[in-house]
mmCIF file of the C-alpha atoms, coordinates in Angstrom:
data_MODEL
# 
_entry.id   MODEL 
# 
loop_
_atom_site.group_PDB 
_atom_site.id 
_atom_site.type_symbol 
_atom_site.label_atom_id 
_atom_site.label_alt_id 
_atom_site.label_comp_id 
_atom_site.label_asym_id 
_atom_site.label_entity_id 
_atom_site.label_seq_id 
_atom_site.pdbx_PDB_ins_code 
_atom_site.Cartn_x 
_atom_site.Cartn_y 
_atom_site.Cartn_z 
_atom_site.occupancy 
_atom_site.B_iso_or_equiv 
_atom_site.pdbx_formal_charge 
_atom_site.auth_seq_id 
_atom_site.auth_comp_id 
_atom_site.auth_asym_id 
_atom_site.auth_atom_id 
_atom_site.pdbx_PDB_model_num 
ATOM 1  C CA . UNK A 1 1  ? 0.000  0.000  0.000   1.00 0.00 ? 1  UNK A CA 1 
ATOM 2  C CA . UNK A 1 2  ? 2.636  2.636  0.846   1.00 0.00 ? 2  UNK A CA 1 
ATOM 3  C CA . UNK A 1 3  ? 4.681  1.713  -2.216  1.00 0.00 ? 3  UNK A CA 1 
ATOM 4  C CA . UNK A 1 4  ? 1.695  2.135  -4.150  1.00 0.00 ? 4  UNK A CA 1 
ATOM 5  C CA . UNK A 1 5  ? 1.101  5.613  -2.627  1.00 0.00 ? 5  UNK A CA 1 
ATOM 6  C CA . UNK A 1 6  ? 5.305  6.286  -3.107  1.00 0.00 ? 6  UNK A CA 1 
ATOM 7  C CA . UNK A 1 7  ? 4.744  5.233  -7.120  1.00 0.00 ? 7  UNK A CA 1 
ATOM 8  C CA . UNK A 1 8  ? 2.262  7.409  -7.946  1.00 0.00 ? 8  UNK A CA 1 
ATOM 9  C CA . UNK A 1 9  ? 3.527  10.381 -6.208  1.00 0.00 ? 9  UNK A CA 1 
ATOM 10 C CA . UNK A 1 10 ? 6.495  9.771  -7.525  1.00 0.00 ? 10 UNK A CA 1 
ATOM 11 C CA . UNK A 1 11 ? 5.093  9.520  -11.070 1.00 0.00 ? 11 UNK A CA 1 
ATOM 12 C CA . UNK A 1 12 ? 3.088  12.832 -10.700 1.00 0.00 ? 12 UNK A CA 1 
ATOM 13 C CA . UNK A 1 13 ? 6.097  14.623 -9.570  1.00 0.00 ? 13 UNK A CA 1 
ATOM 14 C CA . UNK A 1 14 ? 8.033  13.365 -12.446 1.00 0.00 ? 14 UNK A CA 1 
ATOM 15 C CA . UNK A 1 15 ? 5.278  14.686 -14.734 1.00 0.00 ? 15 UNK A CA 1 
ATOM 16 C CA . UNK A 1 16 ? 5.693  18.292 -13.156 1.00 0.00 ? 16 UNK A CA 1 
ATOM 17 C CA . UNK A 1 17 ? 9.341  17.906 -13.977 1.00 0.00 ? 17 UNK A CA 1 
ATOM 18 C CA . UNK A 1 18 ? 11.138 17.081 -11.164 1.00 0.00 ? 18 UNK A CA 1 
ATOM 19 C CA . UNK A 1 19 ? 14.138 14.519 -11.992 1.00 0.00 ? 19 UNK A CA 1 
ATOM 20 C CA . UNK A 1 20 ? 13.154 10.570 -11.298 1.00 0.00 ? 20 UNK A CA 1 
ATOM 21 C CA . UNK A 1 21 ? 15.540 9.869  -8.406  1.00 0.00 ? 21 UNK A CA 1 
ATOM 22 C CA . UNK A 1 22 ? 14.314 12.753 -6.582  1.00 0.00 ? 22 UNK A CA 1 
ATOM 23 C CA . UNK A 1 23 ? 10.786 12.322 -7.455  1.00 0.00 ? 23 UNK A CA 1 
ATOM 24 C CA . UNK A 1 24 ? 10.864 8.387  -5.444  1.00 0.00 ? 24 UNK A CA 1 
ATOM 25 C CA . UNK A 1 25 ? 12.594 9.834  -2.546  1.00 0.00 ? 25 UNK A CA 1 
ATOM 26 C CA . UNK A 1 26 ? 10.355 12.865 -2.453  1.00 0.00 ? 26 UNK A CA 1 
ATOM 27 C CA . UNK A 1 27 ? 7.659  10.527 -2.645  1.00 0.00 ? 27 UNK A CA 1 
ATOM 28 C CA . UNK A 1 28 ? 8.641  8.426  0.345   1.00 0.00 ? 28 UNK A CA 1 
ATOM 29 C CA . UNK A 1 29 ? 9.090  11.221 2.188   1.00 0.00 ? 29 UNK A CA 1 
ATOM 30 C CA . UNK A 1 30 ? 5.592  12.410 1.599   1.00 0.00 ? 30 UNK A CA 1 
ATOM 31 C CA . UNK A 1 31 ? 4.051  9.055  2.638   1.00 0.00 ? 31 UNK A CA 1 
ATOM 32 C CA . UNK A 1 32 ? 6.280  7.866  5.573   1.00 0.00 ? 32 UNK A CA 1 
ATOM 33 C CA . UNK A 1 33 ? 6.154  11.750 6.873   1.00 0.00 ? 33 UNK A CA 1 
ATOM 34 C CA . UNK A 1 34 ? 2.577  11.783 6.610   1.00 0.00 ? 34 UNK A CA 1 
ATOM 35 C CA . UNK A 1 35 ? 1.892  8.345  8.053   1.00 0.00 ? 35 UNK A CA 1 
ATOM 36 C CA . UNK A 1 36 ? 4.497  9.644  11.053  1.00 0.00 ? 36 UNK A CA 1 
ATOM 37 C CA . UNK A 1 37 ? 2.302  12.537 11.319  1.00 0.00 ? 37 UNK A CA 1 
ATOM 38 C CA . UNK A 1 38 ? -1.147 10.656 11.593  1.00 0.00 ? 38 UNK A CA 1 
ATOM 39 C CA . UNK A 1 39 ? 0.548  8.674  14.434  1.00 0.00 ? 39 UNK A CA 1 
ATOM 40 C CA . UNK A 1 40 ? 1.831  11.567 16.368  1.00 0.00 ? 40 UNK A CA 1 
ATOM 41 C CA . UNK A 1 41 ? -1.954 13.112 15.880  1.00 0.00 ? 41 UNK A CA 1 
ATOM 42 C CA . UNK A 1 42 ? -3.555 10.124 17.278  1.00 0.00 ? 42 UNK A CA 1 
ATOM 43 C CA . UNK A 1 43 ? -1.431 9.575  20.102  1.00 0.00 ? 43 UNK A CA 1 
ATOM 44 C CA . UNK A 1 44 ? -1.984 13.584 21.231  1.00 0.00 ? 44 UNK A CA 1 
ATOM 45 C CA . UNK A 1 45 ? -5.659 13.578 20.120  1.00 0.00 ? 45 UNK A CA 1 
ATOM 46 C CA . UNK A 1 46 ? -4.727 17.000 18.345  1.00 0.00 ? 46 UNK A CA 1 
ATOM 47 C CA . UNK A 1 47 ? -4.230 17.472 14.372  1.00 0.00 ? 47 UNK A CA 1 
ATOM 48 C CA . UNK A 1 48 ? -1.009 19.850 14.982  1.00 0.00 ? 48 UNK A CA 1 
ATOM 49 C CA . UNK A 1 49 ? 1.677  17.023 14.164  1.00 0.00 ? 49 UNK A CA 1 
ATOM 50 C CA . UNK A 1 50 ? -0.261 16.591 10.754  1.00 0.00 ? 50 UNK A CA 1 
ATOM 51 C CA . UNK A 1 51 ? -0.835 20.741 10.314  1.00 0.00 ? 51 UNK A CA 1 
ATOM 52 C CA . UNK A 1 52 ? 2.744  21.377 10.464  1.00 0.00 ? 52 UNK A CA 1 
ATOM 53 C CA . UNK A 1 53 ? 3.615  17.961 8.586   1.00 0.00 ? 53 UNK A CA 1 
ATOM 54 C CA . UNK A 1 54 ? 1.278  19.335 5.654   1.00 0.00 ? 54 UNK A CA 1 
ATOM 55 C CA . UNK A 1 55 ? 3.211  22.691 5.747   1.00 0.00 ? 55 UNK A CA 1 
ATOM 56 C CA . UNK A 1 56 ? 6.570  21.695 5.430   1.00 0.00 ? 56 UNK A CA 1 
ATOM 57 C CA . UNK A 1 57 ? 5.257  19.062 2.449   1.00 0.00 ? 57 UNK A CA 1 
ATOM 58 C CA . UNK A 1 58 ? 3.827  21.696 0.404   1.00 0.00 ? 58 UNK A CA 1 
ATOM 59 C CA . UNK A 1 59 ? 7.058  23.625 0.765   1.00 0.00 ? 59 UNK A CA 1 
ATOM 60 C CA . UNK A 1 60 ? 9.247  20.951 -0.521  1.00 0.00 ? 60 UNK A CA 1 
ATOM 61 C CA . UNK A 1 61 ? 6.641  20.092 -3.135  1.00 0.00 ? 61 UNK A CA 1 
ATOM 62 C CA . UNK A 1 62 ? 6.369  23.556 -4.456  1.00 0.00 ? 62 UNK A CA 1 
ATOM 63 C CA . UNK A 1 63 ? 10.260 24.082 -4.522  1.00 0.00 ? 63 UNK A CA 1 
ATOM 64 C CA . UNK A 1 64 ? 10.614 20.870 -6.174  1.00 0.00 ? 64 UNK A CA 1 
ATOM 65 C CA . UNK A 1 65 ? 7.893  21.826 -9.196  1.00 0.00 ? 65 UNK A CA 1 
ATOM 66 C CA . UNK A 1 66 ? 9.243  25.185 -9.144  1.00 0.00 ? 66 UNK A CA 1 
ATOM 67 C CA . UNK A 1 67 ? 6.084  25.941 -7.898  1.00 0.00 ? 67 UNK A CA 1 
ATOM 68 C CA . UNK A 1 68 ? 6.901  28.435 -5.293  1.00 0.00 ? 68 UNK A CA 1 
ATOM 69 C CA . UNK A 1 69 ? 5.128  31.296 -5.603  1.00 0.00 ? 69 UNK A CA 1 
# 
């Protein structure tokens, strides 16, 4: 399931141009951070973990796709 998740990611981000190696570790980044953060949020009964999680993602994304703005 999470390599599944990692594979597609990975293929979008290829198809907004970012190179292929950095695309699958980008991608596994995005899932395992995001599963970390859904553990952290259910073990503090708050969404915070998963709010800042989301943040930093969209960062990286955006840099990565030149996407920035």
């Amino acid at each position: 399931m999470f390599r599944a998740w990692a594979s597609l990611l990975a293929a979008s981000l290829e198809a907004h141009g970012v190179d292929p190696q950095r695309a699958g570790r980008l991608a596994t980044l995005v899932v395992t951070a995001t599963e970390g953060a859904v553990a952290v949020s259910r073990a503090e009964r708050s969404a915070r973990a998963l709010d800042d999680v989301a943040a930093e993602l969209d960062a990286l994304v955006r840099a990565a796709t030149g996407r920035d703005e």
